[in-house]
gemmi code that builds the backbone of each chain (N, CA, C; Angstrom):
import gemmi

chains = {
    "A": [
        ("UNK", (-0.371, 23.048, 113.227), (-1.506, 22.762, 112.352), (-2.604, 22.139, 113.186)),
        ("UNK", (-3.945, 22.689, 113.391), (-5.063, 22.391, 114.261), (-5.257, 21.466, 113.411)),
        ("UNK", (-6.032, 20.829, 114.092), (-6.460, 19.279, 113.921), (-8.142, 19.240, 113.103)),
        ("UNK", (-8.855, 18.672, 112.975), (-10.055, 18.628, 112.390), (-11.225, 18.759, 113.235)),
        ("UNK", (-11.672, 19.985, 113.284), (-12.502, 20.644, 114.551), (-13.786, 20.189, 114.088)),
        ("UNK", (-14.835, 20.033, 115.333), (-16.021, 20.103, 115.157), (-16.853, 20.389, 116.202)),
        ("UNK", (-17.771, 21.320, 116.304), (-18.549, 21.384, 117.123), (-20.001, 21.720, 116.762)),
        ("UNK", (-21.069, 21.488, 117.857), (-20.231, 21.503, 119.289), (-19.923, 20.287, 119.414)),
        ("UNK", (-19.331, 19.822, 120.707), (-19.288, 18.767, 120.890), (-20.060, 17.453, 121.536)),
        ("UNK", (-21.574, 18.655, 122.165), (-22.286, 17.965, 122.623), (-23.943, 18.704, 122.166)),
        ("UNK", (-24.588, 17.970, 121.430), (-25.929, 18.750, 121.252), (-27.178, 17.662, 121.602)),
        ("UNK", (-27.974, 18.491, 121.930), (-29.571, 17.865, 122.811), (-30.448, 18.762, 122.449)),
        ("UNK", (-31.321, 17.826, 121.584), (-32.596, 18.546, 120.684), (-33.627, 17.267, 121.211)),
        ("UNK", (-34.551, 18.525, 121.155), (-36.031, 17.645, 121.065), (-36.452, 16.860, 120.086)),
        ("UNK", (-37.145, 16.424, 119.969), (-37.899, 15.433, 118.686), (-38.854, 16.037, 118.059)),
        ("UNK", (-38.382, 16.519, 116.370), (-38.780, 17.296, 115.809), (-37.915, 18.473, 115.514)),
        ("UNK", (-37.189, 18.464, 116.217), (-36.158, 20.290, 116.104), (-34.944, 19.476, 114.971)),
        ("UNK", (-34.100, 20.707, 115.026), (-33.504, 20.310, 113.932), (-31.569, 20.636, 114.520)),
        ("UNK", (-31.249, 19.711, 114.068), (-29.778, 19.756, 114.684), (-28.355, 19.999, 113.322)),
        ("UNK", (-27.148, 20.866, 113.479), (-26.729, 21.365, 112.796), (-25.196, 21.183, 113.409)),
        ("UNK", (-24.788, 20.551, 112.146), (-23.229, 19.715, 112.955), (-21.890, 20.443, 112.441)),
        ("UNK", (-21.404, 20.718, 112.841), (-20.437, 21.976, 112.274), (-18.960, 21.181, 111.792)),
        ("UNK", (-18.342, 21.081, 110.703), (-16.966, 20.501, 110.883), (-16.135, 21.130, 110.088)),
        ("UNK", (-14.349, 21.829, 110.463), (-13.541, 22.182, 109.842), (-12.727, 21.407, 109.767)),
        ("UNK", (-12.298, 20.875, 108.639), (-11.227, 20.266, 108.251), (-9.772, 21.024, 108.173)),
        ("UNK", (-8.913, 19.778, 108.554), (-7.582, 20.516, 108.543), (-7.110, 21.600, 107.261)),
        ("UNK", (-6.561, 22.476, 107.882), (-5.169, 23.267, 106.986), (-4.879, 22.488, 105.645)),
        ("UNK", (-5.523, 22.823, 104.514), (-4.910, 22.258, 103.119), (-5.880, 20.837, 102.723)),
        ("UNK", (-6.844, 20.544, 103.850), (-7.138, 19.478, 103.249), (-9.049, 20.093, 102.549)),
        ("UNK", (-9.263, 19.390, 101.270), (-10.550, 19.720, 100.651), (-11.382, 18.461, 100.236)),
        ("UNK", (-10.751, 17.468, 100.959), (-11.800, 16.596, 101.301), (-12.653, 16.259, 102.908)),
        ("UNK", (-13.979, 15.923, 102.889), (-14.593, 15.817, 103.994), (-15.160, 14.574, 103.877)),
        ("UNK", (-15.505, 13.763, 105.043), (-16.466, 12.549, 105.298), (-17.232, 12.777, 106.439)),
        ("UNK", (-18.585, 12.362, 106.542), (-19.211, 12.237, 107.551), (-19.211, 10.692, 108.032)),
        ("UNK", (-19.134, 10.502, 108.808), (-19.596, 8.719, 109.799), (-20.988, 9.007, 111.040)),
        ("UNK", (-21.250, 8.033, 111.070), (-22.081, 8.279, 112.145), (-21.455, 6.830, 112.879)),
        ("UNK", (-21.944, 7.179, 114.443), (-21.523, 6.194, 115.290), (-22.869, 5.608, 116.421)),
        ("UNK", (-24.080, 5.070, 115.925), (-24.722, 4.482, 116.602), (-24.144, 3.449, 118.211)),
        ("UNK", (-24.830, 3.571, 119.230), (-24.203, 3.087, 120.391), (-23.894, 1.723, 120.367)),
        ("UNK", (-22.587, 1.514, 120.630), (-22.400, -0.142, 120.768), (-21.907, -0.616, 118.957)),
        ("UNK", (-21.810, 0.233, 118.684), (-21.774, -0.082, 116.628), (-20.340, 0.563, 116.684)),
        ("UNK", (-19.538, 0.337, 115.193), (-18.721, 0.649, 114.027), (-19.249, 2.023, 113.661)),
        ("UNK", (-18.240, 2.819, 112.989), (-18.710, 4.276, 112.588), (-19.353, 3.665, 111.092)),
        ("UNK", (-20.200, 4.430, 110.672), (-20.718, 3.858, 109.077), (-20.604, 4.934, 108.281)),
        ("UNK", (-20.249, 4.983, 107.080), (-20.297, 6.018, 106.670), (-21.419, 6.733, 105.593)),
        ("UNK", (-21.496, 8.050, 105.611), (-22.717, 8.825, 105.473), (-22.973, 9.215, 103.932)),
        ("UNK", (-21.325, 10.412, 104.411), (-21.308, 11.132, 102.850), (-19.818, 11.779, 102.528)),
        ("UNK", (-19.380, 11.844, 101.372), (-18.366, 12.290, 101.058), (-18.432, 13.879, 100.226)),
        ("UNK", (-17.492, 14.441, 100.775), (-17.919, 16.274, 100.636), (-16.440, 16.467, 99.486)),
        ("UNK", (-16.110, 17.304, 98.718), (-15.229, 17.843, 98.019), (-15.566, 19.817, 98.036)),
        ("UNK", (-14.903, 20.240, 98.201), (-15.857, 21.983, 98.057), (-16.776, 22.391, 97.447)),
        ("UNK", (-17.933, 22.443, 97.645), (-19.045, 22.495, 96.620), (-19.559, 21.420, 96.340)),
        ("UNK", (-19.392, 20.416, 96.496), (-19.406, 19.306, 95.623), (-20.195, 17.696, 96.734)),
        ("UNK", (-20.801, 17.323, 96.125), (-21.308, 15.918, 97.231), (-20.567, 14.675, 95.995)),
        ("UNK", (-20.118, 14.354, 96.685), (-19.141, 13.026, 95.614), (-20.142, 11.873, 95.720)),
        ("UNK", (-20.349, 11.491, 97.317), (-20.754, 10.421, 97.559), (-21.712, 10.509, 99.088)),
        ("UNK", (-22.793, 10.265, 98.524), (-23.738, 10.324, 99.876), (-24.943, 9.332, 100.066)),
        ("UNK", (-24.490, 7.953, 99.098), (-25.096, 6.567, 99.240), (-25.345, 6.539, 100.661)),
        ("UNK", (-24.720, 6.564, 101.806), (-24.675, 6.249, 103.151), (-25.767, 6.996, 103.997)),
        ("UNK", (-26.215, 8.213, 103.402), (-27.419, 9.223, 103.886), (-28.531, 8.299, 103.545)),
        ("UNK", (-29.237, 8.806, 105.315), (-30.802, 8.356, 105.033), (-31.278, 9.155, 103.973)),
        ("UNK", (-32.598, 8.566, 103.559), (-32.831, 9.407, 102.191), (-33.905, 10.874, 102.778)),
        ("UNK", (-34.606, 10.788, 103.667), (-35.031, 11.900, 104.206), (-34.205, 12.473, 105.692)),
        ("UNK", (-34.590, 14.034, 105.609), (-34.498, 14.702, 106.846), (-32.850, 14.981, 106.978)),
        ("UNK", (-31.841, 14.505, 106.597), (-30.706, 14.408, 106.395), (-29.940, 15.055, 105.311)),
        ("UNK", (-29.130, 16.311, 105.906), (-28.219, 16.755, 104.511), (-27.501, 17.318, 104.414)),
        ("UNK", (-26.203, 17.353, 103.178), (-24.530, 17.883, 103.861), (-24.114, 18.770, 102.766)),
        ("UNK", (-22.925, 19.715, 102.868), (-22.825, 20.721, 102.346), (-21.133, 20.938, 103.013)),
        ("UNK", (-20.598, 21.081, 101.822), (-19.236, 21.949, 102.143), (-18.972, 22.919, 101.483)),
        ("UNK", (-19.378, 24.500, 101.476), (-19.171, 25.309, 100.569), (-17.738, 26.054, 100.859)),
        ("UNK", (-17.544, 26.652, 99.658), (-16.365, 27.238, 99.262), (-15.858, 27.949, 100.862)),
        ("UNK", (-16.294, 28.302, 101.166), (-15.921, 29.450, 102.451), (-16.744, 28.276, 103.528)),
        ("UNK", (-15.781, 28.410, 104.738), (-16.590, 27.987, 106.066), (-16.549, 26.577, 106.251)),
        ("UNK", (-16.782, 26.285, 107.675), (-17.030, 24.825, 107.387), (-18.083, 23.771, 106.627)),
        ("UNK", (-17.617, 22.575, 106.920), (-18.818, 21.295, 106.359), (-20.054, 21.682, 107.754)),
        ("UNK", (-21.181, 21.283, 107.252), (-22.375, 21.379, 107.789), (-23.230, 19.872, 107.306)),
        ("UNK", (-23.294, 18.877, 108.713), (-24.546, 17.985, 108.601), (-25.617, 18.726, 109.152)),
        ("UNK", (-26.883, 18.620, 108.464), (-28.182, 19.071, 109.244), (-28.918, 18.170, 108.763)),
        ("UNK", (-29.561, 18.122, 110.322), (-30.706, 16.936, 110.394), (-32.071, 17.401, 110.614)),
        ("UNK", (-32.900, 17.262, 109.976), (-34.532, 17.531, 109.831), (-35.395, 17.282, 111.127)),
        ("UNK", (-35.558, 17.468, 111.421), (-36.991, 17.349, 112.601), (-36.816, 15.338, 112.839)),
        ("UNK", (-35.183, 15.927, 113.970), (-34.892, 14.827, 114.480), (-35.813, 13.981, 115.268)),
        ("UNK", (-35.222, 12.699, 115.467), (-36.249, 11.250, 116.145), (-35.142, 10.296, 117.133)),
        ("UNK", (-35.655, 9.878, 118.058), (-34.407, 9.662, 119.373), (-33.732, 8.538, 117.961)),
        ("UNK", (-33.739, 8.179, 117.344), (-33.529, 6.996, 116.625), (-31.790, 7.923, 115.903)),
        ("UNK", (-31.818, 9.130, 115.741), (-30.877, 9.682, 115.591), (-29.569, 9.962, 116.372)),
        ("UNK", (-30.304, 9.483, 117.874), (-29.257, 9.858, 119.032), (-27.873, 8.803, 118.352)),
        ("UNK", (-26.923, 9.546, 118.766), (-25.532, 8.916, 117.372), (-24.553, 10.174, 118.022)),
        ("UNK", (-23.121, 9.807, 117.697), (-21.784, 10.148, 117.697), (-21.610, 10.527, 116.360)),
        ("UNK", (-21.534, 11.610, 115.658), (-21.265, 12.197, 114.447), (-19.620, 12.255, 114.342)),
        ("UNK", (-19.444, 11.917, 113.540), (-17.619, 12.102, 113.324), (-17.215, 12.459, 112.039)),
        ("UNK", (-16.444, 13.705, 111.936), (-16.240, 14.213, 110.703), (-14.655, 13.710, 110.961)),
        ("UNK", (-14.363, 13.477, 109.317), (-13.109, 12.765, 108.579), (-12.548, 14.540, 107.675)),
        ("UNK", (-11.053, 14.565, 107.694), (-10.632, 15.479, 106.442), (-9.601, 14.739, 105.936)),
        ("UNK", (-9.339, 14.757, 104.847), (-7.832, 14.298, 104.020), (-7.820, 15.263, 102.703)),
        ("UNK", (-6.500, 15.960, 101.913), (-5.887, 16.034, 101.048), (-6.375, 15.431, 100.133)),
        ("UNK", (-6.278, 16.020, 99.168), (-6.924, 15.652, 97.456), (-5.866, 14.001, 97.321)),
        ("UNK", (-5.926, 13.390, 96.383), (-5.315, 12.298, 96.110), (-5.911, 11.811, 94.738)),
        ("UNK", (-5.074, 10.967, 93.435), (-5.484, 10.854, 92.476), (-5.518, 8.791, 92.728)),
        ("UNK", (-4.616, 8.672, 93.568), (-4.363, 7.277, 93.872), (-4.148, 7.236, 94.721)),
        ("UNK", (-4.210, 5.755, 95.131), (-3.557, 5.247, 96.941), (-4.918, 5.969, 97.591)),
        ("UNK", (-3.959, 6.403, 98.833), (-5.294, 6.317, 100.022), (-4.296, 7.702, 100.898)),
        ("UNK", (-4.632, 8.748, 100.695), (-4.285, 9.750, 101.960), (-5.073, 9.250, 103.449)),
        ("UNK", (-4.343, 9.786, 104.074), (-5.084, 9.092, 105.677), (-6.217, 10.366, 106.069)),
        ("UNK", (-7.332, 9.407, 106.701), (-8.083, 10.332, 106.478), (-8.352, 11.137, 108.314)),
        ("UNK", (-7.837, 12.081, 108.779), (-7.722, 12.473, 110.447), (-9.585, 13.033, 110.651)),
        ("UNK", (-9.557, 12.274, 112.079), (-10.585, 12.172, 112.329), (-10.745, 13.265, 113.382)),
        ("UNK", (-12.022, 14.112, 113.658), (-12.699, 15.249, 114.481), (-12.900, 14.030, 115.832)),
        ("UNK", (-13.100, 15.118, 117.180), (-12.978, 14.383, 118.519), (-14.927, 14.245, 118.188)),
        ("UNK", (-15.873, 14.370, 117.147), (-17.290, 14.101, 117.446), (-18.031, 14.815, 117.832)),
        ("UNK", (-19.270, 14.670, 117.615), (-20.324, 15.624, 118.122), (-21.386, 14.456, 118.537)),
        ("UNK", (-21.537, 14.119, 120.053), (-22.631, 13.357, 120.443), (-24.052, 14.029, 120.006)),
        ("UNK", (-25.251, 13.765, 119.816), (-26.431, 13.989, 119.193), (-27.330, 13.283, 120.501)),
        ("UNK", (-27.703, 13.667, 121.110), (-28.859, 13.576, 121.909), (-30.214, 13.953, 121.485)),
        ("UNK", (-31.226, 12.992, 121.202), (-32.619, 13.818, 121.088), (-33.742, 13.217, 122.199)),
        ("UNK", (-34.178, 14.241, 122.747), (-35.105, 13.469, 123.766), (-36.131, 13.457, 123.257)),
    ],
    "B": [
        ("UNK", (-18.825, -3.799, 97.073), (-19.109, -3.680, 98.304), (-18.069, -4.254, 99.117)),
        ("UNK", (-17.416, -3.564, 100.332), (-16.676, -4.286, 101.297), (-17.564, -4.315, 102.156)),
        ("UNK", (-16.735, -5.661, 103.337), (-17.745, -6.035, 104.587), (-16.629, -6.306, 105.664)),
        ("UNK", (-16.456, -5.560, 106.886), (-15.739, -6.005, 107.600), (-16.135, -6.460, 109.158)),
        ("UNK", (-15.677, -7.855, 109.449), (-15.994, -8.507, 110.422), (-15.473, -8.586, 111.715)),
        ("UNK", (-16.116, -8.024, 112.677), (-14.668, -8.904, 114.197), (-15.634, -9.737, 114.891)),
        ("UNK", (-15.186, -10.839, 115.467), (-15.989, -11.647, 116.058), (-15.843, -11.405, 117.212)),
        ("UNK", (-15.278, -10.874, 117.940), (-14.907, -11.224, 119.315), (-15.697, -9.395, 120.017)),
        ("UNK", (-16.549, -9.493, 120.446), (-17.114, -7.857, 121.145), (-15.821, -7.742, 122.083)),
        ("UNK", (-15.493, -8.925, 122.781), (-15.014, -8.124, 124.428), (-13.934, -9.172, 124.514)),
        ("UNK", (-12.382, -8.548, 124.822), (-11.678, -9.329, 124.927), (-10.522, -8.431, 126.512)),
        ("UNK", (-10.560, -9.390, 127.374), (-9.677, -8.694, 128.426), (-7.799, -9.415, 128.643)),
        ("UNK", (-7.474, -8.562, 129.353), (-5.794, -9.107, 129.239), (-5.259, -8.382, 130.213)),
        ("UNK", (-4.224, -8.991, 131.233), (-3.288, -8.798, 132.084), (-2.699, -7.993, 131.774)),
        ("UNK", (-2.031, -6.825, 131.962), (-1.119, -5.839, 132.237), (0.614, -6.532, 132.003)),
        ("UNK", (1.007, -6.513, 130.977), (1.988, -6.864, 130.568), (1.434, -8.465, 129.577)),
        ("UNK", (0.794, -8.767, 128.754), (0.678, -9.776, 128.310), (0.261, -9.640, 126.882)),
        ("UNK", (-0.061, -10.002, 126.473), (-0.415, -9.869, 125.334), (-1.990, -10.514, 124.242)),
        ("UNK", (-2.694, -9.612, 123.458), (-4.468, -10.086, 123.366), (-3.839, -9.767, 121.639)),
        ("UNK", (-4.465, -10.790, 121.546), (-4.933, -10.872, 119.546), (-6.391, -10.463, 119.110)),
        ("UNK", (-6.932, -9.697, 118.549), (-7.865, -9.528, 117.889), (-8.226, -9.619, 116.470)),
        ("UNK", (-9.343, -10.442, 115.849), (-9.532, -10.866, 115.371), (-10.225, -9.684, 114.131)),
        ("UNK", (-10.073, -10.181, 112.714), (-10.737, -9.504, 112.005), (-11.016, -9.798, 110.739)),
        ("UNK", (-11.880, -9.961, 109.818), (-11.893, -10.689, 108.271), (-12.655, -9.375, 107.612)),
        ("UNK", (-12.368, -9.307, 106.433), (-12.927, -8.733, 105.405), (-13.471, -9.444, 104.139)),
        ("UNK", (-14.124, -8.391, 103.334), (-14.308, -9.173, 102.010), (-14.511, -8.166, 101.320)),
        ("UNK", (-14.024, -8.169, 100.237), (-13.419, -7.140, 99.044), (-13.282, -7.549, 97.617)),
        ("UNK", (-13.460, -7.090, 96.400), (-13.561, -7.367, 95.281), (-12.640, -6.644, 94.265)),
        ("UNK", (-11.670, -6.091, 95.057), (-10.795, -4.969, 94.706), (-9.649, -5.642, 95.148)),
        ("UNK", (-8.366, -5.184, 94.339), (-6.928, -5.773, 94.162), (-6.362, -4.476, 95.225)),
        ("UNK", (-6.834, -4.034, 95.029), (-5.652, -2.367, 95.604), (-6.224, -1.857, 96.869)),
        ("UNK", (-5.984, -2.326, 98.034), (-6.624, -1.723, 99.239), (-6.095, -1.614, 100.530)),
        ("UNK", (-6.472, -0.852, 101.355), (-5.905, -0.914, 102.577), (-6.737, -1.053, 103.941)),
        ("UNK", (-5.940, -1.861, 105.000), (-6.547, -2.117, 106.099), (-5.839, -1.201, 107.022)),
        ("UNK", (-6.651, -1.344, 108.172), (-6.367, -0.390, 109.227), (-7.045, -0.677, 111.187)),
        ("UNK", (-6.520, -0.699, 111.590), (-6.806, -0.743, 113.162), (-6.979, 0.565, 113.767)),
        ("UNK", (-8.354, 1.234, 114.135), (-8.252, 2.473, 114.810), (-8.681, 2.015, 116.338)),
        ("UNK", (-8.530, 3.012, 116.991), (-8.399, 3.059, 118.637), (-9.274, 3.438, 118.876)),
        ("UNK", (-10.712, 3.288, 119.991), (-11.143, 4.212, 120.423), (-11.169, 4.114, 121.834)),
        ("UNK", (-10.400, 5.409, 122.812), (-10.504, 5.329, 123.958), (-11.945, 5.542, 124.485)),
        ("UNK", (-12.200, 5.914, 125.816), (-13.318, 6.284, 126.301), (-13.476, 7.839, 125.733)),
        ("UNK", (-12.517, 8.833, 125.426), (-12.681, 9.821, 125.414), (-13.101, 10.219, 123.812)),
        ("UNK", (-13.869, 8.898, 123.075), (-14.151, 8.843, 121.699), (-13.504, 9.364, 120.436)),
        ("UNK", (-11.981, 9.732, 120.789), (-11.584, 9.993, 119.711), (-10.841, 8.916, 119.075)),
        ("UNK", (-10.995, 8.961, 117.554), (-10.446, 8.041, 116.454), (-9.057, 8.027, 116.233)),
        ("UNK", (-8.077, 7.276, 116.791), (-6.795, 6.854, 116.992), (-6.205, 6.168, 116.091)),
        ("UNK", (-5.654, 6.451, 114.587), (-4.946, 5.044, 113.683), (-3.669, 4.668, 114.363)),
        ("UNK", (-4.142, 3.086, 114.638), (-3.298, 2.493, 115.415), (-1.951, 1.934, 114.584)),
        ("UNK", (-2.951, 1.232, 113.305), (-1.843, 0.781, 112.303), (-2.469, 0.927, 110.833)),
        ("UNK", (-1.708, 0.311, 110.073), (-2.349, 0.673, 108.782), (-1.567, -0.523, 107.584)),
        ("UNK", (-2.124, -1.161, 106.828), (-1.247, -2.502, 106.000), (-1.831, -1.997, 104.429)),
        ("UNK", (-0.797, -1.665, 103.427), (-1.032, -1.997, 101.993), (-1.140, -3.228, 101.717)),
        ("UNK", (-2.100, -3.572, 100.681), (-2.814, -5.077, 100.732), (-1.524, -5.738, 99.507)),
        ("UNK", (-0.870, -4.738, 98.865), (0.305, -5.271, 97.699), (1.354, -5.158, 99.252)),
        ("UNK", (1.578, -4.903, 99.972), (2.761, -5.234, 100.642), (2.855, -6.889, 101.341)),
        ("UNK", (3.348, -7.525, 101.388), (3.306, -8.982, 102.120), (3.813, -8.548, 103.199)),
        ("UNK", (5.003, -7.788, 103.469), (5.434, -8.053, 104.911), (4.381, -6.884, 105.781)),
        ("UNK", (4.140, -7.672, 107.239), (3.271, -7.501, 108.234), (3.752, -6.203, 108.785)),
        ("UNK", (2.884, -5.010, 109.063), (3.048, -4.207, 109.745), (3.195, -3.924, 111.093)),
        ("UNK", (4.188, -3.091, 111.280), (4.247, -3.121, 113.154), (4.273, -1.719, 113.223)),
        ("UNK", (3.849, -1.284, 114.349), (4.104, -0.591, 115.473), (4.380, -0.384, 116.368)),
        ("UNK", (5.583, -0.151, 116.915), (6.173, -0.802, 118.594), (5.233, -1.751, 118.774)),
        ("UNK", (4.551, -1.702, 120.249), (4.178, -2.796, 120.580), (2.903, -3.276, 119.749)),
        ("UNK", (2.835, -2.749, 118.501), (1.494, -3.509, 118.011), (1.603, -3.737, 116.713)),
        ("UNK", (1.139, -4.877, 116.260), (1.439, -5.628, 115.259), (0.225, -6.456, 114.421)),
        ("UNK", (0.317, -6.709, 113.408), (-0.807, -7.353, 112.670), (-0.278, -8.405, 111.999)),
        ("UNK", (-1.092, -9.727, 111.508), (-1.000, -10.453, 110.463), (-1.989, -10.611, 109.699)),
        ("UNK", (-1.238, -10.058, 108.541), (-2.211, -9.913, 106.980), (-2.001, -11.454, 106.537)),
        ("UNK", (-3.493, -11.641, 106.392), (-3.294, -13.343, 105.452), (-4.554, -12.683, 104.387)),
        ("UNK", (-3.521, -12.471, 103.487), (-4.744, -11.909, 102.509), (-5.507, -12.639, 101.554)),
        ("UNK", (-4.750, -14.224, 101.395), (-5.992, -15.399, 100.558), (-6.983, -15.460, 101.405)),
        ("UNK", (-6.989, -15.342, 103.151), (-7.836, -15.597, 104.001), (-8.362, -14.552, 104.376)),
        ("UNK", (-8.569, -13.560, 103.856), (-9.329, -12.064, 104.026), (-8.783, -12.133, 105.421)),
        ("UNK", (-7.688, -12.387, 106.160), (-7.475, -11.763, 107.625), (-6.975, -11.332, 108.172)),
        ("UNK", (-7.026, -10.576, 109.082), (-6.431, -9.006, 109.731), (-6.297, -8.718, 110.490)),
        ("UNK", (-5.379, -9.377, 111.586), (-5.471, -9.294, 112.911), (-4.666, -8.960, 113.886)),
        ("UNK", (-4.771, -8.242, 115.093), (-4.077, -7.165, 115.599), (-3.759, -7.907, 116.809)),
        ("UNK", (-2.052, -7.875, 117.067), (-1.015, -8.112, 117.902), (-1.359, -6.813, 119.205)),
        ("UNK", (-1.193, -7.135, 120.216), (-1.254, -5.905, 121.276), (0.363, -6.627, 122.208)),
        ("UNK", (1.026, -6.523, 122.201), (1.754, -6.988, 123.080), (2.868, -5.941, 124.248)),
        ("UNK", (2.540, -6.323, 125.161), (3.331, -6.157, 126.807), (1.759, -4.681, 126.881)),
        ("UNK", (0.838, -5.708, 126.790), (-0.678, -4.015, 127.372), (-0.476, -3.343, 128.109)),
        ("UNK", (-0.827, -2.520, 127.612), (-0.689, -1.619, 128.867), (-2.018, -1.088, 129.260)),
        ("UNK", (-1.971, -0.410, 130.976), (-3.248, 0.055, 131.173), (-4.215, 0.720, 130.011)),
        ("UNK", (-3.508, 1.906, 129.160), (-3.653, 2.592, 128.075), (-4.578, 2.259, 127.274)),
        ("UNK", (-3.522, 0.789, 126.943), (-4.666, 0.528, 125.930), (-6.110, -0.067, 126.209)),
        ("UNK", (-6.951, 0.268, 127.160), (-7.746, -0.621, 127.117), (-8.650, 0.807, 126.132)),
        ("UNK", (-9.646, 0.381, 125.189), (-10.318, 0.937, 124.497), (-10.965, -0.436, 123.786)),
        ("UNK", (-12.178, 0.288, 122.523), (-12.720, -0.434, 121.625), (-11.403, -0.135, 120.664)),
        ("UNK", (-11.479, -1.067, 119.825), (-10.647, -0.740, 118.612), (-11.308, -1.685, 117.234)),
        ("UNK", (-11.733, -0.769, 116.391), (-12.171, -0.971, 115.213), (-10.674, -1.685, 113.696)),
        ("UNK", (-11.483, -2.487, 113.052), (-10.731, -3.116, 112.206), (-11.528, -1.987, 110.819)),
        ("UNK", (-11.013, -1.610, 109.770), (-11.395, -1.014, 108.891), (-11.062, -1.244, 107.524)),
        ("UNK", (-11.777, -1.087, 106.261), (-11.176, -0.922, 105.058), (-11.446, 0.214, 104.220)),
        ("UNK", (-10.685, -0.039, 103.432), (-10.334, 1.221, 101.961), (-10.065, 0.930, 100.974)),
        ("UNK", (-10.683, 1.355, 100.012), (-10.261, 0.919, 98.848), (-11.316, 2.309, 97.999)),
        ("UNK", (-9.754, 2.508, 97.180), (-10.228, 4.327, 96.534), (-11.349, 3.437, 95.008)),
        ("UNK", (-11.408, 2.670, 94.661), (-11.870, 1.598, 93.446), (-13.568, 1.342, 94.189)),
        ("UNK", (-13.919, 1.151, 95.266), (-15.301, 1.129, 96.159), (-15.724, 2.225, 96.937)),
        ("UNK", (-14.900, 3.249, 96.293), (-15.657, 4.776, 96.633), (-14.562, 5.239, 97.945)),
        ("UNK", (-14.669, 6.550, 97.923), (-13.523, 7.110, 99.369), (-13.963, 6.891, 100.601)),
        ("UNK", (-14.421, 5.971, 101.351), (-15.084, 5.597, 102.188), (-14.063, 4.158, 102.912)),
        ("UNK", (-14.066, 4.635, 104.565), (-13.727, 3.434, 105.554), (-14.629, 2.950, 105.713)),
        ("UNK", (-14.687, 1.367, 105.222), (-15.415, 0.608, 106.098), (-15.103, 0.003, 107.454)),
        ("UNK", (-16.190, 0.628, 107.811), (-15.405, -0.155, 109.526), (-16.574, -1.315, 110.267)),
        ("UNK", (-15.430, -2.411, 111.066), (-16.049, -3.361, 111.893), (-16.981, -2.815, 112.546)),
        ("UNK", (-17.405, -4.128, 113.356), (-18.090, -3.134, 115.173), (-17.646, -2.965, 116.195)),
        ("UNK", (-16.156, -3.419, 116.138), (-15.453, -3.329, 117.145), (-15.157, -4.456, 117.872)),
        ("UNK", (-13.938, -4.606, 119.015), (-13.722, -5.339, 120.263), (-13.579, -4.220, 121.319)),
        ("UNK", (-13.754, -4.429, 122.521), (-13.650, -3.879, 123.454), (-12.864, -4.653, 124.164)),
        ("UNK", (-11.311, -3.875, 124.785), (-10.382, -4.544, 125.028), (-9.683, -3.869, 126.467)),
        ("UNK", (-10.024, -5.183, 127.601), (-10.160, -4.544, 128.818), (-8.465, -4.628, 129.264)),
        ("UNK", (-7.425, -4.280, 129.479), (-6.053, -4.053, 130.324), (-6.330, -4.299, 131.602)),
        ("UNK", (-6.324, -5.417, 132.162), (-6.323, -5.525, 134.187), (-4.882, -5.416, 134.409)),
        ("UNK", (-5.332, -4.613, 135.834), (-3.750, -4.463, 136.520), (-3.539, -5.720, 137.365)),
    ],
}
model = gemmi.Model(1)
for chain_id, residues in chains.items():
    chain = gemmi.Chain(chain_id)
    for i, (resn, *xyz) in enumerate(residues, 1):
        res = gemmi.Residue()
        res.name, res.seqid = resn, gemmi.SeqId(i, " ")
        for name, pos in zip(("N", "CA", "C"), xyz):
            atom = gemmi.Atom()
            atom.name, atom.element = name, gemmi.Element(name[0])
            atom.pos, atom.b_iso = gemmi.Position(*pos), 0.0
            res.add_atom(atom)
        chain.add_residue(res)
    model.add_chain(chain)
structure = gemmi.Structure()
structure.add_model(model)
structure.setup_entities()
């Protein structure tokens, strides 16, 4: 069972272009999280994905920023006419449905975000 | 809202000895869980350990261990006989499915292993 892919793993955009974060979650699981990882910081979290569905995306800046897990394919962060202020470690989360408790949630190896 | 704290950025330790790291939370929720993740240099997210907040007895993992003092929101991670390995950041985190599906996580210690 592959693990929770994401790529690429390294992207470098200009300021202003627009950057597009790719993440598959494990085999069976239909939940997604985004984190971001500012340098020297804690991951924070962004947004919470279900198929189709945005559960929770309090954690999104309110512009230029936006997530999507549709039925087919992977989760997709895309970022708007990025600003070095974005340069960040993206880390996508997957876990299994759950009605209670806490499934563990396996974490993607990241997508560094470079913007010059 | 949860809030989770580590005080200590940078903590180093001898090669066979043993480093405590420090960690507090604050939570408004009965039902939750804490957690210690790893991060090596090679940035991937490692769960080191993991404590149900209804369990009293302290979680271990071979060599790594925590004490939950949960009147004292605190959470703190045993490393004992280090090894080179472990030197990484390692994040303190919370959960609680009642404050939305979301880890909150510290800012980390950075935890140096000398040979």
């Amino acid at each position: 069972n592959a693990g929770v892919m994401q790529n690429p793993r390294h992207l470098v955009r200009r300021r202003g272009q627009e950057a597009r974060l790719r993440c598959s979650p494990m085999k069976g699981h239909s939940h997604v999280y985004w984190y971001r990882q500012l340098p020297e910081e804690g991951l924070k979290f962004m947004v919470y994905l279900q198929k189709e569905n945005i559960i929770d995306e309090s954690g999104m800046p309110k512009e230029r920023f936006s997530a999507e897990f549709p039925k087919e394919g992977p989760s997709i962060l895309r970022i708007q006419q990025v600003v070095r202020g974005d340069s960040a470690a993206y880390f996508c989360a997957s876990s299994p449905p759950t009605l209670y408790g806490y499934n563990e949630q396996f974490f993607g190896p990241g997508t560094r975000l470079t913007v010059l | 809202a949860q809030t989770v704290t580590q005080s200590q950025p940078e903590m180093s330790v001898q090669e066979a000895e043993t480093v405590t790291l420090s960690c507090t939370y604050d939570t408004s929720e009965n039902n939750y869980y804490l957690f210690w993740y790893k991060q090596p240099p090679s940035r991937q997210m490692i769960l080191v350990i993991r404590q149900e907040a209804y369990k009293q007895q302290n979680a271990t993992e071979n060599r790594f261990s925590v004490n939950f003092q949960k009147a004292a929101k605190s959470f703190s991670l045993k490393i004992s006989d280090s090894q080179l390995g472990d030197t990484a950041m390692y994040f303190c985190a919370a959960f609680s499915k009642a404050a939305g599906n979301k880890l909150t996580f510290g800012g980390g210690t950075r935890v140096l292993v000398k040979p």
